[in-house]
N, C-alpha and C positions, 0 to 999 in steps of 0.2 A: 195390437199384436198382428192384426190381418197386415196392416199394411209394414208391418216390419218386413216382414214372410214375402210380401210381394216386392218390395225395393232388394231385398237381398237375393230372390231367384233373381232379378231383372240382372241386378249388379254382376252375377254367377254366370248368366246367358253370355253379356257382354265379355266378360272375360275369358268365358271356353272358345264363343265364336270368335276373341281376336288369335289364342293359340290355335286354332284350325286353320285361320286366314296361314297365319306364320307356315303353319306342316305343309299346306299349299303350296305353298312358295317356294319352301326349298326341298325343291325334289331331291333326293337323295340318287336318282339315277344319271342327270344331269352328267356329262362327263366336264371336267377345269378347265378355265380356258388358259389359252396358251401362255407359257412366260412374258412378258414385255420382254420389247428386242433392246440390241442397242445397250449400251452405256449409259455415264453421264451426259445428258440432256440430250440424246438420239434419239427421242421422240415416237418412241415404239409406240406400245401399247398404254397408255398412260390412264394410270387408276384415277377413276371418279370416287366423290366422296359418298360411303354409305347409308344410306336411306331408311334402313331395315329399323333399327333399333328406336331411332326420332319418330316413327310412323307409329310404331308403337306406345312409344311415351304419349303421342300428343293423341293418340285413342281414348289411351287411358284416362287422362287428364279432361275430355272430352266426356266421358262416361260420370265422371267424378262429380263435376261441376254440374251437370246435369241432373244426377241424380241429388245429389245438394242442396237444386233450386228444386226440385220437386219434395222433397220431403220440407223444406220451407216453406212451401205454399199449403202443403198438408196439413201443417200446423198452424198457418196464417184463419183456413179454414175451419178447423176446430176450435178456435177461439172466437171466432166472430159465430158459431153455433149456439 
């Protein structure tokens, strides 16, 4: 039961500190940046691909597996007890 208690706060830290990381980031005071100039293919401002969302998933996934391999080894340990 203890260590149920302890993987699930650890899993709850990780996942409030990656939604703070997130509020961090996008400041809400920031003012937009400018339209791209130009037409077709006039070469304005030209959008990059977003990063925000992938950075996230692959935390997650990151926290997942992790905590995954640690509660398998917890159990690896109790059997060999």
């Amino acid at each position: 039961m203890q260590t149920l208690r302890k993987s699930l706060l650890t899993f709850t830290f990780f996942i409030m500190s990656m939604f703070m990381i997130q509020l961090h980031a996008d400041n809400p005071l920031d003012s937009p940046p400018p339209p791209p100039g130009g037409g077709h293919g006039g070469g304005g401002n030209p959008q990059g691909a977003p990063i925000d969302s992938g950075t996230g998933i692959l935390m997650l996934l990151g926290v997942s597996y992790g905590t995954q391999k640690i509660i398998k080894n917890w159990k690896a340990e109790k059997q060999t007890e």
